[in-house]
RODO-2510 file (C-alpha; in nm, 4 decimals, decimal comma):
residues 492
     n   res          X          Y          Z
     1     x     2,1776    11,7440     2,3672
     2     x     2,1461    11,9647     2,6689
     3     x     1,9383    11,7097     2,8407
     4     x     2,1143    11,4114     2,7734
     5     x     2,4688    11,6349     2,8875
     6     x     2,2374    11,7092     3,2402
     7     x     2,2007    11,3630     3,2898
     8     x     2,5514    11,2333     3,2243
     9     x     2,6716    11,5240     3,4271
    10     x     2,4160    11,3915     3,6927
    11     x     2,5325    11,0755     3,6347
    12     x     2,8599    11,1318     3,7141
    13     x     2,8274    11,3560     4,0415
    14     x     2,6302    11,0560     4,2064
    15     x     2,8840    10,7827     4,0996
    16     x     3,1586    11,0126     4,2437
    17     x     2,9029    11,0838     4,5961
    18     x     2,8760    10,7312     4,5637
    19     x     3,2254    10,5893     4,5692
    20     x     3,2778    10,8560     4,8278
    21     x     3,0502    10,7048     5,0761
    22     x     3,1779    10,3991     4,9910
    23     x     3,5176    10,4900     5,0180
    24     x     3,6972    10,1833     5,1878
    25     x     3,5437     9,9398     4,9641
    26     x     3,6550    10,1047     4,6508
    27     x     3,9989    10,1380     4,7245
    28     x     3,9854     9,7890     4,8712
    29     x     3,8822     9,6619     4,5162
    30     x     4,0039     9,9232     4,3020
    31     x     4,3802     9,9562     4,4490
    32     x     4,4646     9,5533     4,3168
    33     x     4,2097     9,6108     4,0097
    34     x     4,4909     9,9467     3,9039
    35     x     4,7760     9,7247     4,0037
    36     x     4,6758     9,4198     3,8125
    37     x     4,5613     9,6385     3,5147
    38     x     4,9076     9,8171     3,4722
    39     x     5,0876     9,4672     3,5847
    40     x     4,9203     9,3520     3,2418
    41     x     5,0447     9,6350     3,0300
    42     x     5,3821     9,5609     3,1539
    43     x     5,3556     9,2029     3,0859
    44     x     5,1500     9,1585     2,7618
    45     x     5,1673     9,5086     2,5717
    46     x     5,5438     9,6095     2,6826
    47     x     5,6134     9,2596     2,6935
    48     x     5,8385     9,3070     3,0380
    49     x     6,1026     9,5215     2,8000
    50     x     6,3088     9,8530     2,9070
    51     x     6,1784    10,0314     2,5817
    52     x     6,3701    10,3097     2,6825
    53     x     6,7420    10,3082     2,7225
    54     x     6,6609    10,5610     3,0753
    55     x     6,4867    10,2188     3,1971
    56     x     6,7559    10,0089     3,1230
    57     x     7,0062    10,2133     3,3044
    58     x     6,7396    10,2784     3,5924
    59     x     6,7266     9,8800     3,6518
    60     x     7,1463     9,9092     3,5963
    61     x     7,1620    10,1352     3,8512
    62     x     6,9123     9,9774     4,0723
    63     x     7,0738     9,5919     4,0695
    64     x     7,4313     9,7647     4,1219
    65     x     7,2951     9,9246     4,4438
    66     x     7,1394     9,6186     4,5486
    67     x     7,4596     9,4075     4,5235
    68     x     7,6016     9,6745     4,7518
    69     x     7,8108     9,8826     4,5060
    70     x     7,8208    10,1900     4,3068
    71     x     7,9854    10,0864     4,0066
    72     x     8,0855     9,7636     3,7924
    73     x     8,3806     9,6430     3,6213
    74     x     8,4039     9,7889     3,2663
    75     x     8,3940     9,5132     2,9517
    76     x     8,6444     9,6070     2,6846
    77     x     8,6897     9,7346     2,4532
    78     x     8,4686    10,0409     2,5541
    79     x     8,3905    10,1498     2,2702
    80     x     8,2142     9,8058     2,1699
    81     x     8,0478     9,7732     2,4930
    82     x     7,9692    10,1304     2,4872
    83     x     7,5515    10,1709     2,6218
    84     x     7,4336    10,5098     2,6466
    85     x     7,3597    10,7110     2,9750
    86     x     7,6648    10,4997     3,1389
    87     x     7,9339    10,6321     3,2064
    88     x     8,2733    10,4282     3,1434
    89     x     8,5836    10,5282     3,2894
    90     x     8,8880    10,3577     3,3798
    91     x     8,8180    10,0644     3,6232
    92     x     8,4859    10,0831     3,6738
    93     x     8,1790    10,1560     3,5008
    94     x     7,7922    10,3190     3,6379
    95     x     7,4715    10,4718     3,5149
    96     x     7,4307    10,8405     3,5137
    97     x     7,0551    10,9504     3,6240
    98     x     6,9896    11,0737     3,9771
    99     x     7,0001    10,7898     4,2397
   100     x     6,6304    10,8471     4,3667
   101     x     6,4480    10,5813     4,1828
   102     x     6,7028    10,3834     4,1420
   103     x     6,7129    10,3325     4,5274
   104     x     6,3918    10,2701     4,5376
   105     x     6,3815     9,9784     4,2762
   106     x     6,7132     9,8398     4,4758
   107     x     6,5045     9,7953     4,8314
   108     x     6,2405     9,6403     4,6108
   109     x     6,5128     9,3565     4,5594
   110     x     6,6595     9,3175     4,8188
   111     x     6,2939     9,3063     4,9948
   112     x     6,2281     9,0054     4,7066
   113     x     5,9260     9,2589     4,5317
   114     x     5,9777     9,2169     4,1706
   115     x     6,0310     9,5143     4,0270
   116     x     5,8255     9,5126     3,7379
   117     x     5,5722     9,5312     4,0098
   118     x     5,6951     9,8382     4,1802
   119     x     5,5578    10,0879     3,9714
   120     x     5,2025     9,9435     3,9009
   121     x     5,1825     9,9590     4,2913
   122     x     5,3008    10,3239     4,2953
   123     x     5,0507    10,3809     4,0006
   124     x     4,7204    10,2872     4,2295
   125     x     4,9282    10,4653     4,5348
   126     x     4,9201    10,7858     4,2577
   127     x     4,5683    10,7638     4,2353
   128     x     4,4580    10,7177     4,5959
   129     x     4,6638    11,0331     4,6727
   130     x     4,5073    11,2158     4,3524
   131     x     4,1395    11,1528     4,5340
   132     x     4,3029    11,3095     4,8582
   133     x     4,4158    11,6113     4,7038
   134     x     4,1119    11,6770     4,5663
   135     x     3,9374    11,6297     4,8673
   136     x     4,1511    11,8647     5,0621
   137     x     4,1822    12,1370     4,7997
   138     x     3,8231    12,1153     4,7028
   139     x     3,5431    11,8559     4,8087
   140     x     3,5600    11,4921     4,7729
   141     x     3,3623    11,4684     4,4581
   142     x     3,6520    11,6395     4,2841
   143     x     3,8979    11,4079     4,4478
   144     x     3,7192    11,0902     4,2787
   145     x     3,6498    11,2978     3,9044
   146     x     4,0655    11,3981     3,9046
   147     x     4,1341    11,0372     4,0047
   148     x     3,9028    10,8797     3,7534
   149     x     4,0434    11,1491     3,4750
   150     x     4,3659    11,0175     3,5286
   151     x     4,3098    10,6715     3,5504
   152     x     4,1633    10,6594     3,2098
   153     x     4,4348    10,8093     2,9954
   154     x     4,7002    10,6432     2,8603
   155     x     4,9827    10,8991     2,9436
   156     x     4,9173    10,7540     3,3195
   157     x     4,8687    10,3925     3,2582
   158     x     5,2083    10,3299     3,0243
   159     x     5,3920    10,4983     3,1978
   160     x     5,2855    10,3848     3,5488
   161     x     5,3378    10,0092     3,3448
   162     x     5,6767    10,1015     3,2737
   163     x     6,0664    10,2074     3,4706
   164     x     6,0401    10,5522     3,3967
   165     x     6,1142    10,7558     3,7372
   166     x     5,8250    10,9994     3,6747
   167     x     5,5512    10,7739     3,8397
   168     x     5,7625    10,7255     4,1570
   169     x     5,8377    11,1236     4,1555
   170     x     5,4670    11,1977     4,1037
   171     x     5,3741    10,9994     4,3876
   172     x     5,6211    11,1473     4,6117
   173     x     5,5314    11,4775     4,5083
   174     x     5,1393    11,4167     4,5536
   175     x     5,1712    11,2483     4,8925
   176     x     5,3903    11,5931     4,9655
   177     x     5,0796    11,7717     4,7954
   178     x     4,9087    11,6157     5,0306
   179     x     5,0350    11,7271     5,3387
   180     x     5,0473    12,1179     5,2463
   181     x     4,7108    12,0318     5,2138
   182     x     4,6096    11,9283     5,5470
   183     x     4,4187    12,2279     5,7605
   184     x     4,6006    12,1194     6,0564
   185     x     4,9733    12,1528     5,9715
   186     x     5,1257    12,3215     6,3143
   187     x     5,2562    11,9732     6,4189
   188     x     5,5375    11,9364     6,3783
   189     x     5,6182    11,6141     6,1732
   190     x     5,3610    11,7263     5,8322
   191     x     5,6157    11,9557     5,7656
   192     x     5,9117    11,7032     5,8190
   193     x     5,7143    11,4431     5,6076
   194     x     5,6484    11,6646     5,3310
   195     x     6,0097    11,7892     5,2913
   196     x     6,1067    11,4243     5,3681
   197     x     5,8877    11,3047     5,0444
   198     x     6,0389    11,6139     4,8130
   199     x     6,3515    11,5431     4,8761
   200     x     6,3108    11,1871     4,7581
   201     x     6,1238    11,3427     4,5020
   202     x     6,4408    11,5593     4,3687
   203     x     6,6801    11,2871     4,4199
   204     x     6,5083    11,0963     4,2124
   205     x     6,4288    11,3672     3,8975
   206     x     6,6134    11,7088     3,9898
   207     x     6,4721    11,9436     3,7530
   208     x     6,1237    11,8319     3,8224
   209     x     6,1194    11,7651     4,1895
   210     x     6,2815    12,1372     4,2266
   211     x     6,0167    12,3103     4,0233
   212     x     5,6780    12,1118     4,1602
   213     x     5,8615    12,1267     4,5238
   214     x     5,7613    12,5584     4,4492
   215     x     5,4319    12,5345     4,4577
   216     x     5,4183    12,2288     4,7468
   217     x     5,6133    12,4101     4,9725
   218     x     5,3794    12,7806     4,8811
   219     x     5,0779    12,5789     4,9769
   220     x     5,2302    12,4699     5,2934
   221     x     5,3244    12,8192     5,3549
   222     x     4,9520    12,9278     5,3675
   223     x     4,8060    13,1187     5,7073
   224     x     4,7181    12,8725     5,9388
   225     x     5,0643    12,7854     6,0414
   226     x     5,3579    12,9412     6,1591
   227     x     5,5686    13,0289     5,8690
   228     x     5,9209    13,0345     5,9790
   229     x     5,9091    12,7273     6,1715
   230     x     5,6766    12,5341     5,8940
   231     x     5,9719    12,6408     5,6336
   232     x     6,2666    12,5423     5,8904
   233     x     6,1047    12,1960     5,9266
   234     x     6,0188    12,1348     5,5854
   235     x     6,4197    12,1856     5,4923
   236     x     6,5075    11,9662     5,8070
   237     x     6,2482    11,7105     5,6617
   238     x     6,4731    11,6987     5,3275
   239     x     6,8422    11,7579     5,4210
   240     x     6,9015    11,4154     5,4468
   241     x     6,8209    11,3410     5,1016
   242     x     7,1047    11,6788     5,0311
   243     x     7,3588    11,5117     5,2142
   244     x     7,3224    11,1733     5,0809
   245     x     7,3028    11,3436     4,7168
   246     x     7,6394    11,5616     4,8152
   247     x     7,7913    11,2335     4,9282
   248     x     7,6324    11,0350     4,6370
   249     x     7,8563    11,2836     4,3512
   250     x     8,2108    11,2416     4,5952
   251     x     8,2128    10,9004     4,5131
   252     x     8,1794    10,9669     4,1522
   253     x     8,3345    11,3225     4,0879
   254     x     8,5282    11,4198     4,4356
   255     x     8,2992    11,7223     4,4710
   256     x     7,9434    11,7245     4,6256
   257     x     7,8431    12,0057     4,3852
   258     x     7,9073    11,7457     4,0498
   259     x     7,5750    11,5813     3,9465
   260     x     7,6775    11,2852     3,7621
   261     x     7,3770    11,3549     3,4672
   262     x     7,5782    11,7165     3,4302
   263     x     7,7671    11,5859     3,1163
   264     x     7,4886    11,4763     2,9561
   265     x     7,2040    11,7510     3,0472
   266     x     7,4016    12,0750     3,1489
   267     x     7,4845    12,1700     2,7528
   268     x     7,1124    12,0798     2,6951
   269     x     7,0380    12,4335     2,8578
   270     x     6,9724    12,7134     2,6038
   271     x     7,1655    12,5495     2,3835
   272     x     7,2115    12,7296     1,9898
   273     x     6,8560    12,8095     1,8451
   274     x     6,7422    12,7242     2,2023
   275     x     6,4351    12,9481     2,1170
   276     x     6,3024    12,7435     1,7591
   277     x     6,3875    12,4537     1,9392
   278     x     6,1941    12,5246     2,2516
   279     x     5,8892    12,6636     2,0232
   280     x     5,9775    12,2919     1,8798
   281     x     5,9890    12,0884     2,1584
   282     x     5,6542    12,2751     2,3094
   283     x     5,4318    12,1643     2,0349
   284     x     5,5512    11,8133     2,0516
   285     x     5,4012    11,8360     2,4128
   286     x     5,1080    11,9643     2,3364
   287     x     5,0350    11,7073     2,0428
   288     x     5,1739    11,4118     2,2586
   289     x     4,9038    11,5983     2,5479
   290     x     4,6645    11,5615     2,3519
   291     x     4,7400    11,2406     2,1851
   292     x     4,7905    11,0636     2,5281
   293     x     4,5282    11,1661     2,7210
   294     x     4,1432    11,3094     2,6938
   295     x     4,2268    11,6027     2,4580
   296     x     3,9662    11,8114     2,6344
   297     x     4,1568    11,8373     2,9335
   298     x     4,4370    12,0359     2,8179
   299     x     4,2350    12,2612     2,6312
   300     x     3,9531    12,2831     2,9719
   301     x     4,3238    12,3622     3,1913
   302     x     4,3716    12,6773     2,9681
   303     x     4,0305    12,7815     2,9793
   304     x     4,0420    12,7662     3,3745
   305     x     4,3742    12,9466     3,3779
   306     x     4,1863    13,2135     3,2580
   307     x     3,8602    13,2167     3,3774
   308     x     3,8441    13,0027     3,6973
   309     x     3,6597    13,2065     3,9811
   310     x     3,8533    13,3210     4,2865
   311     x     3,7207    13,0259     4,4400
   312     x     3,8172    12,7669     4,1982
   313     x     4,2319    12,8643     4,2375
   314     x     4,4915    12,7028     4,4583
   315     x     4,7708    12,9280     4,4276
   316     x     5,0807    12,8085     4,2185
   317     x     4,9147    12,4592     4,2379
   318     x     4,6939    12,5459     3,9099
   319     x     5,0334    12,6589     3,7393
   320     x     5,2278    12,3810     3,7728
   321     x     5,2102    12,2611     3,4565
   322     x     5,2971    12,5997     3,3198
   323     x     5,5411    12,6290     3,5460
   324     x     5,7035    12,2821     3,3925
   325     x     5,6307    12,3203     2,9860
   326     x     5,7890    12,7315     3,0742
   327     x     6,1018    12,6116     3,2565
   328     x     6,1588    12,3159     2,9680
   329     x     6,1417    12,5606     2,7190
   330     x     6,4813    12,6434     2,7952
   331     x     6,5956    12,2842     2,7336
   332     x     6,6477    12,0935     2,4238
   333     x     6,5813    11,7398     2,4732
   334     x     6,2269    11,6104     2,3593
   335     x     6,2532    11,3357     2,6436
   336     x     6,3579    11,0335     2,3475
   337     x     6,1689    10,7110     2,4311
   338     x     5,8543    10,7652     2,6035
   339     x     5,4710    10,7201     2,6653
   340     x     5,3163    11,0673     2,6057
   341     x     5,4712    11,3965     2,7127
   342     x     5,7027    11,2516     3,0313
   343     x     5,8612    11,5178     3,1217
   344     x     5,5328    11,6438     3,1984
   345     x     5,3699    11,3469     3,3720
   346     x     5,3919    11,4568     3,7400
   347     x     5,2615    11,8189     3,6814
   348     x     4,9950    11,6412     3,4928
   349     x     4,8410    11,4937     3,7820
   350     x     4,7831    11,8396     3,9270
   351     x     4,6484    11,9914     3,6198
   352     x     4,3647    11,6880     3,6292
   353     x     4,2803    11,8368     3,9959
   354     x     4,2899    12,1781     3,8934
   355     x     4,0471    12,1051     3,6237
   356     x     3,8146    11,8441     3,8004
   357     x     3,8026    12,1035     4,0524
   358     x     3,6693    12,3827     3,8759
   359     x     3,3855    12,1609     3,6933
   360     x     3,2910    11,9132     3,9253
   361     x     3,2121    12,1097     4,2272
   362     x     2,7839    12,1465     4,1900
   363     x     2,5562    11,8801     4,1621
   364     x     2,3582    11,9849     3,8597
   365     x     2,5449    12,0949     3,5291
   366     x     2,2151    12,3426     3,4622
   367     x     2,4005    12,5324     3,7490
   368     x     2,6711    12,6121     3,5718
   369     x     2,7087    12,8850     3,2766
   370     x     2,7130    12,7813     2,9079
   371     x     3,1027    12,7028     2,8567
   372     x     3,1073    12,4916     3,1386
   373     x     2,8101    12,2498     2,9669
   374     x     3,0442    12,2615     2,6136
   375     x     3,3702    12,1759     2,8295
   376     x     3,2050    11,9260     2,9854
   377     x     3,0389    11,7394     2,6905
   378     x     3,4109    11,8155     2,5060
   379     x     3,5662    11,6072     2,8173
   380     x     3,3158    11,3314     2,8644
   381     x     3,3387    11,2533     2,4440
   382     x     3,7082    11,2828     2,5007
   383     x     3,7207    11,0324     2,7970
   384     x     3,4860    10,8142     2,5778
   385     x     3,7323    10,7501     2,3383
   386     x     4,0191    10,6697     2,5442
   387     x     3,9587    10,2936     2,5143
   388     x     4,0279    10,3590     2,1603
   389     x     4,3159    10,5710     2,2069
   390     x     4,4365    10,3203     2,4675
   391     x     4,4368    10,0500     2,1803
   392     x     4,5922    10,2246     1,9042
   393     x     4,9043    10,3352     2,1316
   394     x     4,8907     9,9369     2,2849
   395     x     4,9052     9,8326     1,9302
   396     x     5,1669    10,0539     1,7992
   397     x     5,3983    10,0218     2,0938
   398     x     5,3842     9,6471     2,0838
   399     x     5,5237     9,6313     1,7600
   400     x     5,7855     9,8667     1,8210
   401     x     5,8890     9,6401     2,1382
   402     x     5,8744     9,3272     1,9289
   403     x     6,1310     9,4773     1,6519
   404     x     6,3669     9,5954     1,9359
   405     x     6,3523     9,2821     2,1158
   406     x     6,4555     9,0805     1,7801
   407     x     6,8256     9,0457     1,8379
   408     x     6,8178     8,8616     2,1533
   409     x     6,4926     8,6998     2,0042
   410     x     6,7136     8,5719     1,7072
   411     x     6,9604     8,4607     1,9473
   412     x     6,7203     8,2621     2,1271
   413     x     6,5749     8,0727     1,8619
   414     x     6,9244     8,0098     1,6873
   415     x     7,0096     7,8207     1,9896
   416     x     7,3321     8,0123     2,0839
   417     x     7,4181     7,9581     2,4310
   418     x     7,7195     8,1014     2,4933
   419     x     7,8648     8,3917     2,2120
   420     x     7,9286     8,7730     2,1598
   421     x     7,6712     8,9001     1,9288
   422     x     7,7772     9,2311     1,7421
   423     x     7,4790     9,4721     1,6785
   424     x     7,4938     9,6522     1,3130
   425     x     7,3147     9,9913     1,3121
   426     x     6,9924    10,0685     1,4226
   427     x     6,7384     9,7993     1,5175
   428     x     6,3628     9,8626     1,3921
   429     x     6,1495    10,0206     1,0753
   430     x     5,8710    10,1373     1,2799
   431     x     6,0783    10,3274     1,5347
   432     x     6,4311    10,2425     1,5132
   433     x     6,6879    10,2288     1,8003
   434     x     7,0330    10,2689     1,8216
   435     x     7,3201     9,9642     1,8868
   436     x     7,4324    10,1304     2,1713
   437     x     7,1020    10,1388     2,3476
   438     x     7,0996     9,7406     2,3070
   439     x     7,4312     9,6432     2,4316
   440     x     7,2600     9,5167     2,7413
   441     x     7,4817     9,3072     2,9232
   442     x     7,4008     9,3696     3,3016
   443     x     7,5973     9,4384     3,5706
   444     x     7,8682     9,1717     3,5697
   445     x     7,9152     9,1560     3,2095
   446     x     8,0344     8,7596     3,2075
   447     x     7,6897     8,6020     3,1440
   448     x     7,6959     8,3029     2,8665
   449     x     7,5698     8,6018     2,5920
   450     x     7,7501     8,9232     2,5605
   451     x     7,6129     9,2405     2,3113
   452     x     7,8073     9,5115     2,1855
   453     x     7,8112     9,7037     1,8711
   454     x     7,9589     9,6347     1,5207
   455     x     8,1552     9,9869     1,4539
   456     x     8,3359     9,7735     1,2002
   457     x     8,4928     9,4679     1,0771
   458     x     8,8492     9,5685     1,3125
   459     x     8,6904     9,6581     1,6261
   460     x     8,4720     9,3771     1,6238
   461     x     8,7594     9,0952     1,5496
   462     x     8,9758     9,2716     1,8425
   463     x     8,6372     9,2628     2,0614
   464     x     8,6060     8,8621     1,9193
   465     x     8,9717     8,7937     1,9904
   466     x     8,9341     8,9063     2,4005
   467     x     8,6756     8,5983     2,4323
   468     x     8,8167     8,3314     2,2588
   469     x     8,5990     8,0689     2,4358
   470     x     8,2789     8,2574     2,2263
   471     x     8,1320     8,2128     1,9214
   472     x     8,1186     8,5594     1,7428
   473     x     7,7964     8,6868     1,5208
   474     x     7,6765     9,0021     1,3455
   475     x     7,3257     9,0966     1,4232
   476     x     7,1766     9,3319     1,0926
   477     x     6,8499     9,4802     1,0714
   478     x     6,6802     9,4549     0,7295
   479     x     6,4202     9,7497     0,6957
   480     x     6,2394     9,6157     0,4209
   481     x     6,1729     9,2650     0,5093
   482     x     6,1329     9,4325     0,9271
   483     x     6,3004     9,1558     1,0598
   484     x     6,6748     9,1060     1,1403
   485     x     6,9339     8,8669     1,0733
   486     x     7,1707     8,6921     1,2525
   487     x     7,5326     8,5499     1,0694
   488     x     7,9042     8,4525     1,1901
   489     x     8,1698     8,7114     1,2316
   490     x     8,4335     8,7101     0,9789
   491     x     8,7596     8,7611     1,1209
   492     x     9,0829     8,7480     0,8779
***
């Protein structure tokens, strides 16, 4: 076993030398091979669908910008048309979640890129800049093993398939990462880049852009530059994403100090039991860790935490994750929907690097002590069965996207072209999902096919009597036969 774990460890540093030397051509190829890889899992495994109700209201948010607005005329009655995470108000109508992502989806229209294209490219983007950061912090054989450690697990190729924010935030935080990373950072613009790209970064996930932006900025902050004018320029580099935040809540609230998300998150903080829950929530993560990507990673990160050499640290940039999973503790939300641990995608890319860079750095694997040759034959049989794990979750997702799609399937093949379908309940037996995360209607509400939910048999008759000119039906889900049904509205 020793032997064989020599040579695979071999193996690997001179594929890693390798693609190193042969840098351009591997990013050449591999940069469209990542893009048309996770273009496929959005196509054929997630079948093109917002599985999430967060990606629905990302692509709401996104089209409303892009047609040069910030909100849309309601649909009533409200409480029919109700979809969760927007917000409904008298006259108008608009998603909730930071504006960050949603911005950047919008250019992608209006530049005609389709947009379930947009994060596949900022997936391969993710892992270029992975390779960098390695390379800077460490040597470029670590940049290639964090990059190839990532690539492989699941928890980065769903979600870098799907409209979650957290691939866009990751790669605005790594290309930040980046930069701090550079030995020469006394000119002036690395520091105005790198705030630039965390302040895109928070506007586009607060909680996490704030806490990664710690240990970017502390990395910056390093000897080597000076460290009043490096911290000026960095908060130059992101005031204008402050000021078009501040001016982002007026138009919603009146007051540049009211998030719009602070209805729905703010009572989420330490909330009753916020202690059990947190204890909760945490070992969710660590399952879904460990679940989602090469198990041995997490467990090699806390090993390393412990016992890395002075040599093997980068400052808070080994704690990030920590730093993430301690902060959520506080917060009771699990993070619903979702591909893995999401909440704790982007300070997963630097706990790969932290990792690859404390056992890739020699050559030979006989170099290294005796727990470094059992973490890395725990890691290599973990990364061998990723295909596996890759399947199973490919499988099991698909099914749960077929069984939410199944309303507007069984509209489809009933050949209704113009009605108001009325969703009963929750959609689903393998994972079920709520009406009001269904009621997907766009952002001008007056297509030929309109969805809102069946509260009951008055609300739906007043909802069927404002549209007149449409057929009315009452979508049910049947658990036991896992397939749903599609009948006429009965109105006295």
């Amino acid at each position: 076993m020793t032997g064989l774990l020599d040579t695979l460890y071999a193996w690997w540093a001179g594929a890693a030398d390798l693609a190193n030397r042969h840098r351009a051509a591997v990013l050449a190829v591999g940069g469209p091979v990542v893009v048309l890889a996770l273009a496929g899992i959005n196509q054929f495994i997630l079948l093109d669908f917002p599985n999430s109700g967060d990606e629905y209201v990302y692509l709401y948010q996104a089209q409303t910008l892009a047609a040069g607005r910030l909100w849309n005329a309601p649909l009533e009655p409200a409480g029919v048309f109700a979809f969760n995470y927007i917000v409904q108000e008298p006259g108008r109508v608009f998603g909730s979640f930071p504006a960050g992502w949603p911005l950047a989806l919008a250019a992608a229209i209006r530049l005609g890129i389709p947009v379930w294209l947009v994060n596949p490219i900022l997936g391969a983007l993710s892992l270029a800049l992975i390779w960098k950061l390695g390379s800077r912090l460490y040597d470029p054989r670590v940049g290639v093993s964090a990059a190839a450690l990532v690539a492989v697990s699941p928890f980065f190729l769903f979600n870098g398939a799907s409209y979650f924010s957290h691939t866009f935030c990751g790669a605005m935080l790594l290309g930040a990462a980046c930069l701090s990373a550079r030995d020469d950072r006394t000119r002036a613009w690395v520091p105005l880049a790198a705030g630039l790209l965390v302040g895109w970064a928070v506007l586009a996930r607060y909680f996490t852009g704030v806490v990664c932006a710690v240990p970017i900025a502390y990395w910056l902050l390093r000897p080597g530059a000076p460290r009043l004018r490096t911290a000026a320029l960095f908060v130059v580099g992101g005031l204008p994403w402050v000021l078009l935040l501040a001016w982002y809540n007026v138009q919603f609230s009146g007051s540049p100090w009211h998030l719009t998300t602070r209805p729905l998150t703010y009572s989420l903080w330490f909330a009753d039991n916020f202690l059990l829950r947190g204890a909760d929530i945490l070992a969710t993560h660590v399952l879904r860790h460990l679940a989602w990507t090469p198990p041995a990673l997490l467990v090699a990160y806390v090993v390393y935490l412990r016992a890395a050499p002075r040599e093997g640290r980068r400052g808070l940039f080994d704690w990030m994750l920590v730093l993430v999973a301690g902060c959520l503790y506080f917060y009771s939300e699990r993070g619903g929907n979702q591909y893995g641990p999401r909440f704790h995608y982007e300070a997963f890319l630097f706990m790969a690097t932290f990792v690859a860079g404390n056992l890739f750095t020699r050559p030979q694997l006989a170099e290294r002590p005796g727990r470094e040759r059992i973490l890395f034959g725990m890691l290599a049989a973990s990364v061998a069965a990723m295909p596996v794990s890759f399947a199973a979750h490919a499988v099991i997702e698909r099914r749960v996207i077929v069984e939410r799609m199944d309303p507007y399937s069984r509209v489809a093949a009933a050949g209704v072209e113009r009605a108001l379908v009325l969703i009963d309940g929750r959609v689903g037996t393998e994972r079920s999902m709520a009406a009001y995360d269904l009621t997907r209607n766009g952002i001008d509400g007056g297509g030929p096919l309109l969805y809102g939910q069946h509260l009951d048999e008055a609300a739906s008759c007043a909802a069927a009597a404002r549209f007149p000119d449409r057929a009315s039906y009452v979508y049910r889900w049947d658990r036991a036969a896992r397939r749903g049904d599609l009948s006429p509205l009965n109105c006295p």
